[in-house]
C-alpha positions as CSV (number, residue, x, y, z in Angstrom):
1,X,-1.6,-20.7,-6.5
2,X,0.6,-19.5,-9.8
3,X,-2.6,-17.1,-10.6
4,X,-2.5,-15.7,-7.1
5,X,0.9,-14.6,-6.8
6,X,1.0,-13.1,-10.7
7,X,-2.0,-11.0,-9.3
8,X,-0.1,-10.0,-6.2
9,X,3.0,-8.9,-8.5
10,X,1.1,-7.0,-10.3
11,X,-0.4,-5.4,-7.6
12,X,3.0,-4.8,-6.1
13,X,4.3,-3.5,-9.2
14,X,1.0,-1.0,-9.7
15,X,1.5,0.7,-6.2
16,X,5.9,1.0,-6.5
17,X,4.7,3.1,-9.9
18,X,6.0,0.6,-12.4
19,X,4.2,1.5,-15.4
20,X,2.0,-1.0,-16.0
21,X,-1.3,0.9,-17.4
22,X,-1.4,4.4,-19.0
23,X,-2.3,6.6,-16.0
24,X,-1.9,9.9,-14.0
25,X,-2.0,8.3,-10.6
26,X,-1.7,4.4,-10.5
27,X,-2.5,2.1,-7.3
28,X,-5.0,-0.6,-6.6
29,X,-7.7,1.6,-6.0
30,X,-8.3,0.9,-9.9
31,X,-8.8,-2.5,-9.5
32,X,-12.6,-2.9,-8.2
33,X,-11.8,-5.7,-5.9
34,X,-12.8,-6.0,-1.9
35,X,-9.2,-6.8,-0.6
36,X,-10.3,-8.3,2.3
37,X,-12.0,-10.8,-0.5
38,X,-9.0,-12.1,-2.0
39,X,-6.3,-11.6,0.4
40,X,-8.2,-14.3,2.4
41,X,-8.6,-16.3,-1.0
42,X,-4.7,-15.9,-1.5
43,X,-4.0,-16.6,2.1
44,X,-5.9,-19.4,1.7
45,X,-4.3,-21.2,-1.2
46,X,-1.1,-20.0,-0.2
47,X,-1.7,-22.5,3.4
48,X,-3.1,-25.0,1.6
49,X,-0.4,-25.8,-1.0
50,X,3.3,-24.3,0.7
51,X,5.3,-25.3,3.9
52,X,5.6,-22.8,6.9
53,X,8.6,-21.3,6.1
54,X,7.2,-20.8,2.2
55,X,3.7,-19.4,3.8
56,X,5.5,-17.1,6.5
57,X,7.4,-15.7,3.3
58,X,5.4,-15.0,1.3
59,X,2.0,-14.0,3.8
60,X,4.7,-11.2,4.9
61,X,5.2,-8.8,2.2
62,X,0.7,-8.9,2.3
63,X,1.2,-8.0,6.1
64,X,3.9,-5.4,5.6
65,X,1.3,-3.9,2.8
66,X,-1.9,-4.2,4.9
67,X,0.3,-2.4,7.3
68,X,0.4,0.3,5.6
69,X,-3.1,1.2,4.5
70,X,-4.0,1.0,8.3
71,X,-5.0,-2.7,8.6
72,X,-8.4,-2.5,6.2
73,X,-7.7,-5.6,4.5
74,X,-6.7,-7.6,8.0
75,X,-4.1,-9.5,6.4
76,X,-2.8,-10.6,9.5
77,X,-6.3,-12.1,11.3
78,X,-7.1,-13.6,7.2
79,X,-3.4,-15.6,7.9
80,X,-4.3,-16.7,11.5
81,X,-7.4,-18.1,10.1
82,X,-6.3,-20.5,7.6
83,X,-2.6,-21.3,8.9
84,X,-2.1,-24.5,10.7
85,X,0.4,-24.1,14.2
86,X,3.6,-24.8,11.7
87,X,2.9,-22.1,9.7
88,X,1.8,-19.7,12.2
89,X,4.7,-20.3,14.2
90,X,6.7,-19.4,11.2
91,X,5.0,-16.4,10.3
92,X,5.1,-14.6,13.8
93,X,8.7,-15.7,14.0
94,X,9.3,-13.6,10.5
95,X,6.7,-11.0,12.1
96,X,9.7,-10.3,14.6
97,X,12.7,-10.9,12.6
98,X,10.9,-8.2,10.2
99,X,9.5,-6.0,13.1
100,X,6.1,-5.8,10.6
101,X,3.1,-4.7,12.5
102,X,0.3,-6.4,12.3
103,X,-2.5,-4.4,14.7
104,X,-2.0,-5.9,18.4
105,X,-5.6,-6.3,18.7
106,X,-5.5,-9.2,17.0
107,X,-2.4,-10.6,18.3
108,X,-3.1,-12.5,21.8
């Protein structure tokens, strides 16, 4: 799980421009990954190993970013997969407190 969210940092880090390579234009477009790949391997882990209040906090800041590269990565369907009711509960009730979209074709 530690791995996961050190990844995800740097990530987050790469795409807010905090230099973390030597580059013109940074983002994780340089890292050859499928994101659908291991935000579902991350959302996975994450359910397995924290409480719904821990996985609603941090799935949200994945779902805020998904949001905003037009829902390619379906963060949000990935969470609803692995989630158990507790923590699914607790992730659309930070989903409202947050107003994050998530793509209402998913949401039923």
């Amino acid at each position: 799980m530690k791995c996961f969210a050190l990844l995800f940092e740097v990530l987050q880090k790469m795409e807010c421009s905090d230099e973390i390579v030597f580059a013109d234009e940074m983002g994780s477009w340089m890292i050859p990954i499928d994101h659908k790949e291991w935000i579902a391997a991350y959302l996975t882990s994450l359910a397995r190993t924290e409480g719904p209040e821990a996985f609603a906090a941090q799935a949200l800041p994945l779902l805020r970013r998904n949001s905003g590269q037009s829902f390619r990565a379906e963060a949000y369907k990935s969470a609803l997969k692995v989630a158990s009711e507790e923590q699914t509960a607790s992730l659309e009730l930070q989903i409202q407190q947050h107003n994050v979209r998530v793509g209402s074709d998913w949401r039923q």
